[in-house]
C-alpha positions as CSV (number, residue, x, y, z in Angstrom):
1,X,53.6,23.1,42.0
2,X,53.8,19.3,43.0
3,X,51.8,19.0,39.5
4,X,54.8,21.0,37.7
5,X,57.4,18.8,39.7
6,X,56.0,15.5,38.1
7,X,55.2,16.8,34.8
8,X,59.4,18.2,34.9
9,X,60.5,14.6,35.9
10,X,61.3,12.5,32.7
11,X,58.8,10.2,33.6
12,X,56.2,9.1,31.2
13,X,52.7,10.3,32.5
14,X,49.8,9.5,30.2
15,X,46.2,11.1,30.7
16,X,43.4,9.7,29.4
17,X,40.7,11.7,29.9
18,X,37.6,12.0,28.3
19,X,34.5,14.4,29.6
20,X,31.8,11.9,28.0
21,X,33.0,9.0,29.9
22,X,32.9,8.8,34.1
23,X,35.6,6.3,34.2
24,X,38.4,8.3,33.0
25,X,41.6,6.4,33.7
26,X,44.7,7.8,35.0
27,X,47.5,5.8,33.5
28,X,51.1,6.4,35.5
29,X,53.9,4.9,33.1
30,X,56.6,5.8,35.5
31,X,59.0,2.7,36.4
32,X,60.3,2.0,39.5
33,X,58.9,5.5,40.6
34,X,56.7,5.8,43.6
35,X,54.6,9.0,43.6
36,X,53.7,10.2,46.8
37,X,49.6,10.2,47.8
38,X,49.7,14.1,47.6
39,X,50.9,13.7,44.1
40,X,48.8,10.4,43.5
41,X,45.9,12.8,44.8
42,X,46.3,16.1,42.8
43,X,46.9,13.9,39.4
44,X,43.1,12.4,40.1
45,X,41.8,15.8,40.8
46,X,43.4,17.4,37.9
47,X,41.8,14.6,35.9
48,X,38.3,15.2,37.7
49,X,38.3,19.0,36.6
50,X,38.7,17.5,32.8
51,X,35.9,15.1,33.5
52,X,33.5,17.9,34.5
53,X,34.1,20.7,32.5
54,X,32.3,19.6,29.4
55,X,29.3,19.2,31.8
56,X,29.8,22.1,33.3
57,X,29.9,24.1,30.2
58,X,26.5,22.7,28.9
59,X,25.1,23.0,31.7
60,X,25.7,26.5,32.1
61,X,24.9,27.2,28.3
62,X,21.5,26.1,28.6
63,X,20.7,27.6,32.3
64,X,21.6,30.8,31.4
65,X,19.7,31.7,28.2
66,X,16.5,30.3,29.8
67,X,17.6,32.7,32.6
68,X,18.0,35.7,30.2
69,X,14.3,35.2,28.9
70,X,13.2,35.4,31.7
71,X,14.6,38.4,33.2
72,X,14.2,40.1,29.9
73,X,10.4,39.3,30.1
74,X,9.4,39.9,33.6
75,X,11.4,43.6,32.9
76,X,8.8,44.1,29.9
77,X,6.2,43.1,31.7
78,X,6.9,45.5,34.8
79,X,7.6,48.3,32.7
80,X,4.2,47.8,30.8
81,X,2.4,48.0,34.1
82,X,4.2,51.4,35.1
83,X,3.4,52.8,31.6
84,X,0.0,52.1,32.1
85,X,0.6,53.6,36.1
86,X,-0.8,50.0,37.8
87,X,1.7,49.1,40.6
88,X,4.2,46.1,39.7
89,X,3.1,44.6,43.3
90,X,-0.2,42.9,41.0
91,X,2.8,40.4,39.9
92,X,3.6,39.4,43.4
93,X,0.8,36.9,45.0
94,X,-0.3,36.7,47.7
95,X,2.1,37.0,50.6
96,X,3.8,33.3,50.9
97,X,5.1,31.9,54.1
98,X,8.2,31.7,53.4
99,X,9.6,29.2,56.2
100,X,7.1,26.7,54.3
101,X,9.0,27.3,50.9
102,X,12.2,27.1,52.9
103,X,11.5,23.9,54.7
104,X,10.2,22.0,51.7
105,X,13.4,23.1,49.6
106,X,15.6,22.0,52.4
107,X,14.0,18.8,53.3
108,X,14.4,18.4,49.4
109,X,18.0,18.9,49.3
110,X,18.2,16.7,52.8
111,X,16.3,13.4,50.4
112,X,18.2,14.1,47.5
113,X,21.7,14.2,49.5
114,X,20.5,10.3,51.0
115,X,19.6,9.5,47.5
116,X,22.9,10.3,46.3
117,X,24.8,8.7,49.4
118,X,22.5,5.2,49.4
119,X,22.9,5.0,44.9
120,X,26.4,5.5,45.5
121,X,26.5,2.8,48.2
122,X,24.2,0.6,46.3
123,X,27.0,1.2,43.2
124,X,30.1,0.0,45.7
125,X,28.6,-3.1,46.5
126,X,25.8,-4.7,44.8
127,X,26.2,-6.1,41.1
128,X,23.0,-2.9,40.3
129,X,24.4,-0.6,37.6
130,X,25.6,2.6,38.5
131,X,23.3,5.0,36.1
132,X,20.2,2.7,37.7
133,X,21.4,2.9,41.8
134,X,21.7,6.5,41.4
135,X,18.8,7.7,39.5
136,X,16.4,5.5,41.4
137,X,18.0,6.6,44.8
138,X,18.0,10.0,43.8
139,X,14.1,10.3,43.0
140,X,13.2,7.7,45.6
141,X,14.5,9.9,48.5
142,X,13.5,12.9,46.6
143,X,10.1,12.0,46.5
144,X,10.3,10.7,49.9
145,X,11.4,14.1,51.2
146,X,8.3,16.2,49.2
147,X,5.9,13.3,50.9
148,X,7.3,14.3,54.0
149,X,7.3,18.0,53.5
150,X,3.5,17.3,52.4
151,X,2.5,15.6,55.8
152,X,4.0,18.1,58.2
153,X,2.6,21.1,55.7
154,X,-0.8,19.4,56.0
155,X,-0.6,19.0,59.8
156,X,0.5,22.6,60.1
157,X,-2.4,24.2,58.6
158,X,-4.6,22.1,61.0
């Protein structure tokens, strides 16, 4: 609505937005016009929505066909196994723990979220590139969290 209400002003607004480029500028060519910080607001997440969707879309693209496959082939493979009259349970392994599984995926997510809070810190306010402080923050704390997950796994099963 508030969106609407700016766009209905005679007011030049110009958007330049491009989805390959992070620093997508918005460019208010309003004089003597103040915009309010719930317009200023909505006009920078309007232009963030443009940013990702290209992403978005590719990633999707290529997640789901791998997805397809493999549903598609795990189906073939169970009904093979009934045809034959084996049980489908021969797919299943052995019986995981599965607090182990869910520990080491959420001390993952824990290191990836630091990673992604230091690079971004390390962006704001050293001269490192912003590509570099993320990436390196990312798989540093990453890998820090599956070393972790690796100790206390190992000291469990003593």
């Amino acid at each position: 609505m508030i969106y609407k209400d700016i766009l209905s002003q005679n007011k030049k607004l110009h958007f330049n937005c491009n989805p390959f480029f992070k620093h997508s500028v918005i460019k208010l060519k309003a004089k003597n016009t103040r915009l309010s910080l719930q317009q200023k607001i909505l006009l920078k997440f309007k232009t963030y929505i443009m940013d990702i969707t290209g992403v978005v879309a590719i990633i999707s693209v290529f997640g789901i066909i791998p997805l397809c496959i493999f549903l598609v082939h795990r189906h073939r493979e169970r009904k093979a196994l009934i045809e034959k009259g084996l049980s489908a349970e021969l797919l299943v392994s052995a019986t995981k723990d599965r607090t182990q599984e869910s520990l080491k995926y959420g001390i993952l997510l824990i290191g990836l979220a630091i990673g992604i809070l230091v690079g971004n810190i390390l962006d704001e306010y050293t001269r490192m590139s912003e590509e570099v402080s993320y990436f390196s923050m990312i798989f540093l704390f990453g890998g820090l969290a599956l070393l972790t997950f690796y100790s206390l796994a190992k000291k469990n099963k003593e």
